[in-house]
Every structure is written in structure tokens, then in C-alpha cells.
N, C-alpha and C positions, 0 to 999 in steps of 0.2 A: 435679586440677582441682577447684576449688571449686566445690560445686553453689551454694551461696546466697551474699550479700553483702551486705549493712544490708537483710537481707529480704527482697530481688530474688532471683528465679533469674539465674545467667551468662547464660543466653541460649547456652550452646555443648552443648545438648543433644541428642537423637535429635530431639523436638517441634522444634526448629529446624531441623535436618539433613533431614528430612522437607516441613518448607514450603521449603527450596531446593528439593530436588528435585521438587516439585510445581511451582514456579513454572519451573524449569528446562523439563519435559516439554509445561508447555503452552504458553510463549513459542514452543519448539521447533512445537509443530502450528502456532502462526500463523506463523510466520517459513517450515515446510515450504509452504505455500499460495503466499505471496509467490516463493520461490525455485521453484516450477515455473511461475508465471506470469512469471518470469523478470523478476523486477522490479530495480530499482538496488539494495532493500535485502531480503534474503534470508533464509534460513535461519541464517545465522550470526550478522548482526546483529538480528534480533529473538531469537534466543536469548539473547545478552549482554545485550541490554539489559533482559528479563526479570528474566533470571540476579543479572546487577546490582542491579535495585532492589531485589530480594527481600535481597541481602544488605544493602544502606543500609536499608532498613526496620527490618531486625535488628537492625544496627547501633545504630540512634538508640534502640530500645527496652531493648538492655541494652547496650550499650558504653559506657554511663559511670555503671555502676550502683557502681562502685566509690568513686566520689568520692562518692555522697550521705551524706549526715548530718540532721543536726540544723539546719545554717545552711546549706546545700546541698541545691537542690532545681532539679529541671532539666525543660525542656519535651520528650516523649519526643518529640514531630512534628515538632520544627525540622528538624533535618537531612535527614527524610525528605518535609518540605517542598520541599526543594529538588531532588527530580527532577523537579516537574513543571514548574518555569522550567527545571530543567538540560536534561531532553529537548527542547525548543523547539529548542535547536542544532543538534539531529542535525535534527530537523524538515524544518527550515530549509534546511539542505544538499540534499535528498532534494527539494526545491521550486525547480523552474527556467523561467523564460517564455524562451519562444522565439517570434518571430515574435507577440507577443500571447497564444501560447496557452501556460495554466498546466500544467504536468505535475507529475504527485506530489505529487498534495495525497492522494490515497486511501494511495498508500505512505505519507506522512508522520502520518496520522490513526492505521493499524496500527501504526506505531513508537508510537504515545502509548498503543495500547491495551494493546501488548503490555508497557510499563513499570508500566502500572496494572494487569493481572494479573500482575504479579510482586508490586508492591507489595500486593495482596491477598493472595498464596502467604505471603507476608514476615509480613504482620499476623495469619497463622493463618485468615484470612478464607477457604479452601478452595471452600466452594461456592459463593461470588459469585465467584473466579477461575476456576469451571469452569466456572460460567451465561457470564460474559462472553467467555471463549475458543468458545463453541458458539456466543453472540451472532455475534462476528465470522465465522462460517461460513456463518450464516445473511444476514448482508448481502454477504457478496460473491457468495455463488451464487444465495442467494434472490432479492435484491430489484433486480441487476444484470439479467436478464429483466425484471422489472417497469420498470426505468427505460425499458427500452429498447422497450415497450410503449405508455409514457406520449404524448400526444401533446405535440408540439414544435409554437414557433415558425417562420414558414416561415423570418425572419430569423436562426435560431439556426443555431452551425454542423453541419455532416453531415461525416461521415466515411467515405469508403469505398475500399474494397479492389479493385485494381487486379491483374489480372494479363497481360501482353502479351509478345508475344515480341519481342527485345531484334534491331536492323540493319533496322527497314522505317520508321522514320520516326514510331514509333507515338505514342511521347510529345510530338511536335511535335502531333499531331494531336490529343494527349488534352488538351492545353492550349487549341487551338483552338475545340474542343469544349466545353470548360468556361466558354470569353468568349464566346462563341457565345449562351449558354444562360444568360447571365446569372450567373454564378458567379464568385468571387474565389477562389483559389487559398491557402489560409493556410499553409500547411503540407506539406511529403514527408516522406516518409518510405519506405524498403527495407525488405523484410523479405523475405528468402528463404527463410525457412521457411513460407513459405504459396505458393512459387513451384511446388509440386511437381515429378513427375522429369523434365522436359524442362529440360538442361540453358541452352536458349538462354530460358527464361523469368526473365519480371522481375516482384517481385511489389512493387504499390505499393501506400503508404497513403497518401489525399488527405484534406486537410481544408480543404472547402469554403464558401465563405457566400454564401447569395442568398437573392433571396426567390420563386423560382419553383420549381414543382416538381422536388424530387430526382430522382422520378420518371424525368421527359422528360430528366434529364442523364442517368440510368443506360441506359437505353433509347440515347440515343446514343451515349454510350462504348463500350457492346457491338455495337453495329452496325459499327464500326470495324474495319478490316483490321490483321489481326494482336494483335486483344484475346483472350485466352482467356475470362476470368470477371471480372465485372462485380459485388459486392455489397456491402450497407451494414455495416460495421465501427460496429455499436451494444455494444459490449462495454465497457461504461461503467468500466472497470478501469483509474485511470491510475496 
């Protein structure tokens, strides 16, 4: 292997092989975060796309150090330019409205950060990809409490966590109770991993809009026959 060429290092050195594997381990911690929050986009795809840009970075900085010369002279950023229109696609995938409401804009934001600390690993930039990897831990667990602290809109929508036992009618009645009380119904959602171990429970997630108190709807849904638990699903994690 040739160490130099019109002056460039290859670029196929340990110093290279080292910012892969840097960019590799911490793509890996943000992509592990997302795959136990059991997101669309996980531990495997924020690894790659890490993994990835760290090596197009590479790439663009010596992969065509062979052709310069004298009447040959080349832009090192073009190519590593284009992950940040290219990730926009994966983005965009990861981004779906249902019923009005946007899901995956927070997964799709991690996929951008996790390609921009590759592309830091890539550029040799080490300790801005290891601030911004600690960054990203710090907003999803940090300031996810604070959101959920903040005060809201009475107009804006609520979200919350339903759990009732499934043959007594219950969800005709949780629907009831929600027109009742002034509330429009956006959104269900199952999730039996928060049904715990009775197997005849059903566990729901509602996302609600009105302009009266959350409050007097939760107070009424738990009063209901055959509710177990009644609470607000403020986990601002889409």
C-alpha cells in the first residue's frame, strides 16, 4: 500500500481505521437508546448510517487523491456534501401522519444526528462527535421531563394511557365519556406492554383535543366500570 500520493496521505491508515471505529461505537449508543425505546429506526439503522458516513467522509478526503496534479484539483466536501440531502430520504421514511397526527419527527432528527457524528468520526473531529453523542442523551432523557412540565394549551392535544379490562363494554363507555366531556378522539392506539399481568387487560393509548380540563376527563374515565388505571402519556418521545 502506498502511504503518500502527489503529497496526500491514502487515507487507508490506523488514523482512518480509528475514526471508523469511533464513529461506528457511538452511532451504536445513539441507535442503542432508540432500539429500547423500541422505535421504527434502531440500533441497526443508526449504526449504518453512522458507520456510513464516516466512511463517505473518508472517502471524499482521500479517494481521489490519486488523480491530482498540477491541472487537477478537486473539492474534498462535495461528495461528503451529499449526505446531508442523501439522509433526508431515510428521514422522510421514518415520518408518517396519521389521522393529523405527525409521528417520527424525533426518530427522524436522531437519524440526522447520528450521520453528523459519523461525519465528525470521518473528519477526525473526535471530540465534537463525542460532545454531540452525550448531546443527544441529554435531550431525550433530560429535557423530555422538562417538556412534559411545560405548561400547554388547553387546545393542544393530550395524550393518555388507558388501561380497562377487555367483555364489559368498557370502551363504548370510554368513548362516551370522552364526547361527554368535550373531547375529540384523534388517535388509538394498543400497547400491551403496559397492560400488565392480567391477561384479560387492554391497555390504551388516546390522543385527545378539547379545550376543557384534562383533568375532569381523567377523573371520569377512572370512575368507570372496569377501568384499571387512568394516566397522562407526557413522554414526548415520537
Amino acid at each position: 500500500m502506498t502511504a503518500w500520493a502527489f503529497g496526500e496521505p491514502s487515507g487507508q491508515g490506523w488514523p482512518q481505521v480509528l475514526d471508523l471505529v469511533l464513529a461506528f461505537v457511538l452511532s451504536a449508543a445513539i441507535g442503542l437508546e432508540r432500539e429500547i425505546r423500541q422505535k421504527s429506526a434502531g440500533l441497526r439503522t443508526h449504526t449504518l448510517v453512522g458507520f456510513g458516513s464516516a466512511l463517505i467522509v473518508l472517502v471524499s478526503k482521500y479517494g481521489f487523491t490519486d488523480v491530482l496534479g498540477t491541472h487537477v484539483t478537486l473539492d474534498p466536501s462535495r461528495v461528503a456534501a451529499q449526505i446531508v440531502s442523501g439522509i433526508g430520504f431515510i428521514g422522510g421514511g421514518l415520518i408518517f401522519v396519521r389521522r393529523d397526527a405527525v409521528r417520527g419527527l424525533t426518530t427522524a432528527a436522531v437519524v440526522w444526528v447520528a450521520a453528523a457524528v459519523g461525519m465528525a468520526a470521518g473528519a477526525g473531529l473526535w471530540l465534537l462527535a463525542i460532545v454531540v453523542t452525550a448531546g443527544h442523551y441529554l435531550v431525550v432523557f433530560g429535557l423530555t421531563p422538562l417538556a412534559a412540565k411545560l405548561p400547554r394549551s388547553r387546545s393542544a392535544p393530550a395524550r393518555l394511557r388507558l388501561v380497562y379490562l377487555d367483555g364489559r363494554g368498557t370502551l363504548r363507555d370510554v368513548l362516551t365519556a370522552c364526547a361527554s366531556h368535550g373531547f375529540t378522539i384523534v388517535d388509538t392506539a394498543i400497547n400491551q406492554q403496559d397492560a400488565g399481568p392480567d391477561p384479560r387487560a387492554i391497555a390504551l393509548r388516546l390522543t385527545v383535543e378539547g379545550r376543557r380540563d384534562i383533568g375532569d376527563l381523567k377523573s371520569a374515565l377512572a370512575a368507570l366500570d372496569g377501568v384499571i388505571a387512568v394516566s397522562s402519556d407526557d413522554g414526548i418521545v415520537r
